[in-house]
C-alpha positions in Angstrom: 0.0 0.0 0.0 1.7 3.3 -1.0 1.2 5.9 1.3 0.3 9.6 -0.4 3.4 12.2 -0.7 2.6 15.4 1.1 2.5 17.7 -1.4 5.0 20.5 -2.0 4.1 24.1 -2.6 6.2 27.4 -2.6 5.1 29.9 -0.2 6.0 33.2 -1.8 9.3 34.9 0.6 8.3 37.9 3.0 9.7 41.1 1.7 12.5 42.4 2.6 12.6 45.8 4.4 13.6 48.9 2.3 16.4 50.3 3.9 17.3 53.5 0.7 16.1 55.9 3.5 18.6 55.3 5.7 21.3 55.4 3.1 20.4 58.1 1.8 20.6 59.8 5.2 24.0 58.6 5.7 25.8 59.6 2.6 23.6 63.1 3.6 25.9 63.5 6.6 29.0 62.5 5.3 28.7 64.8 2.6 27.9 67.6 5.1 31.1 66.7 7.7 33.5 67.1 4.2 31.8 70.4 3.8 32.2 71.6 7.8 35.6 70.5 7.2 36.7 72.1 4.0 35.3 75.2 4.8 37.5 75.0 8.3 40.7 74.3 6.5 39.3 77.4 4.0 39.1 79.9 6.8 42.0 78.8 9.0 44.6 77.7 7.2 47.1 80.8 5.8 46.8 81.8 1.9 50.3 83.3 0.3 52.1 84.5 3.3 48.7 85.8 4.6 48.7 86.1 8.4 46.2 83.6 10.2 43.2 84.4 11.1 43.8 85.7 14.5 47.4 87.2 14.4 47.2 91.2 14.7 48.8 93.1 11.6 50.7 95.5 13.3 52.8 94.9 16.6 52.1 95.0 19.7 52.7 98.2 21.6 54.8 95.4 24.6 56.8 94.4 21.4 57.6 97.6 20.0 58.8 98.5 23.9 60.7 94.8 24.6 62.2 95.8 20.8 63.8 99.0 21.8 65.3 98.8 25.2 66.7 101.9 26.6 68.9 102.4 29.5 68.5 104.9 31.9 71.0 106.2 34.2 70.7 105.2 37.6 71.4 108.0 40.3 71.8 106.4 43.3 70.2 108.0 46.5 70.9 107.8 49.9 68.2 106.3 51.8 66.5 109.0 54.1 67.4 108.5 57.6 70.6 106.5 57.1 73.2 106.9 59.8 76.0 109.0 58.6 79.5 106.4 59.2 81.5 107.8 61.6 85.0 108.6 60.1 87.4 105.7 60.9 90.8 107.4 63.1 94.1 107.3 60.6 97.0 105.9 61.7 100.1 106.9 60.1 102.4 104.2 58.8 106.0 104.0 59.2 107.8 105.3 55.8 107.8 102.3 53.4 111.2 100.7 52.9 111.9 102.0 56.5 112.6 98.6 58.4 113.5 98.3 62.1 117.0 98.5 63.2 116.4 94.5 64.0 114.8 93.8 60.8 118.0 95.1 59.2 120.4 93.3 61.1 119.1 89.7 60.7 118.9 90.5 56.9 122.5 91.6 57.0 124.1 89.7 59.7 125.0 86.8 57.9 127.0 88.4 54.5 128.9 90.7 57.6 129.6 86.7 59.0 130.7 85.6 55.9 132.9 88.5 54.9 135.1 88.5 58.6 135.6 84.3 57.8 136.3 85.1 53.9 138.6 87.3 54.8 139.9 84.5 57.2 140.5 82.3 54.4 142.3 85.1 52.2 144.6 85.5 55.1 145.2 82.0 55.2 146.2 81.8 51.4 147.4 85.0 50.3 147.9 83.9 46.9 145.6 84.0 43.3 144.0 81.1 45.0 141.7 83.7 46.9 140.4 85.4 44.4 137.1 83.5 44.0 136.7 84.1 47.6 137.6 87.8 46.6 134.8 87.3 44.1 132.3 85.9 46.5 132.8 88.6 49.0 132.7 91.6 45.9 128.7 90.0 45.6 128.0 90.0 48.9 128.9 93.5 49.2 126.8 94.5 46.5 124.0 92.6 48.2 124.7 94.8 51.1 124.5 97.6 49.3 120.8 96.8 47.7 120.1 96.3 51.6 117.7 98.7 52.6 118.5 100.1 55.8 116.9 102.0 58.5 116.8 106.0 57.6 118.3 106.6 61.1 121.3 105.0 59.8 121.1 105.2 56.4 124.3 107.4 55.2 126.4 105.8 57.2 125.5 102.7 56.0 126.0 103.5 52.2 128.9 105.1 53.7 130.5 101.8 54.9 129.4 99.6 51.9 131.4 101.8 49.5 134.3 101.2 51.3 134.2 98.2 52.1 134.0 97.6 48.1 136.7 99.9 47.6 138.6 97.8 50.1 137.7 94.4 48.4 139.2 96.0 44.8 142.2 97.3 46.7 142.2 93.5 48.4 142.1 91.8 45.1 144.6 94.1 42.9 147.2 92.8 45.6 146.2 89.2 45.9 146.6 89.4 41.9 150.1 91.5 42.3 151.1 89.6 45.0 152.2 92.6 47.0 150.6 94.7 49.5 148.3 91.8 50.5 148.4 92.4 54.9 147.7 95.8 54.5 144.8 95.3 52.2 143.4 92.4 54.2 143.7 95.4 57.5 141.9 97.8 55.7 139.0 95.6 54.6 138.8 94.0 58.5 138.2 97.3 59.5 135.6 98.0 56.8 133.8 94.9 58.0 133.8 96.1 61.7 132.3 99.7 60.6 129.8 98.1 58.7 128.9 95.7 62.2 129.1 98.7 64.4 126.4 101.0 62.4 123.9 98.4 62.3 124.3 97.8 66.0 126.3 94.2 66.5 
C-alpha cells in the first residue's frame, strides 16, 4: 500500500525591508562633515604668506617696547634716615722701605759673618787662590749695598758699603800682584767692623 506524498508548494518569501532611506541619510551626513571641514581648513589655514586668522597686523605696543630697550641712568640716593658712618681714626704708617734696626740686622748679619771668615780664608792663602773668595765677598757687598737700611742709619750705612768695596778691589789688585796683600786684608777687617758697628752688633 503506497502511502500519499505530502504535497509540496512554494510559499512566496516575505519582503525584505527597504532600507534607501537610511542610506540616503548617511551619505547626507558624510557629505555635510567634508563640507564643515573644508570650509574649516578654507578659513584657518594661511593663503600666500597671509597672516592667520587671528594674528594682529601690526605689533604690539609690549613688542615695540621689549624691541627697543633703553637704559637709563641710575642715580643712586641715599636712603633717608641712614646713619652718617663715623669717620674711621688714621694711623700713620711707618715710611715704606723703613725697616727696624732689628729687621735690618738679621737681613745683614749673615754676609757681615761671611765677609770676617772670607777674609779669614784670604789670610790664610794669600795667593791667586783667593780670588774667587775675593769674588764671592765683591757680591756679597753689593747685596749689602741693595740692603735697605733704617733712615736713622742710612748714610752711614751706604757710607761703609762703599768702602768696604773699595777695600775688596784694593784687596784683590794685591792678591793678583802679590804685594801689599796684609795691608789690604787690614783695611777691609776694619771696613767689616764699621759696617757691624752702624747696624748695631
Amino acid at each position: 500500500m503506497v502511502e500519499p506524498q505530502p504535497e509540496v508548494r512554494w510559499a512566496p518569501l516575505p519582503p525584505r525591508p527597504r532600507n534607501r532611506g537610511r542610506i540616503w541619510l548617511i551619505v547626507g551626513l558624510a557629505v555635510a562633515a567634508l563640507a564643515i571641514v573644508g570650509l574649516l581648513l578654507f578659513f584657518l589655514l594661511p593663503r600666500d604668506g597671509a597672516p592667520a586668522p587671528g594674528a594682529s597686523a601690526s605689533p604690539s605696543p609690549s613688542a615695540t617696547a621689549s624691541s627697543t630697550p633703553t637704559t637709563a641712568p641710575s642715580s643712586p640716593t641715599a636712603p633717608s634716615g641712614a646713619a652718617t658712618p663715623e669717620p674711621t681714626p688714621i694711623t700713620t704708617p711707618p715710611p715704606v722701605g723703613d725697616p727696624s734696626l732689628e729687621v735690618f740686622r738679621d737681613k745683614v748679619g749673615g754676609w757681615l759673618t761671611a765677609a770676617e771668615r772670607g777674609l779669614d780664608i784670604v789670610d790664610e792663602n794669600r795667593n791667586q787662590d783667593a780670588l774667587p773668595v775675593v769674588d764671592s765677598l765683591q757680591e756679597d757687598a753689593q747685596r749689602l749695598g741693595d740692603a735697605v737700611p733704617p733712615s736713622s742709619i742710612q748714610d752711614a750705612w751706604r757710607s761703609g758699603v762703599e768702602t768696604y768695596a773699595e777695600r775688596l778691589t784694593a784687596l784683590r789688585t794685591a792678591l793678583e800682584s802679590g804685594s801689599g796683600i796684609s795691608g789690604a786684608l787690614d783695611s777691609a777687617r776694619s771696613a767689616v767692623a764699621e759696617l757691624r758697628s752702624v747696624a748695631g752688633f
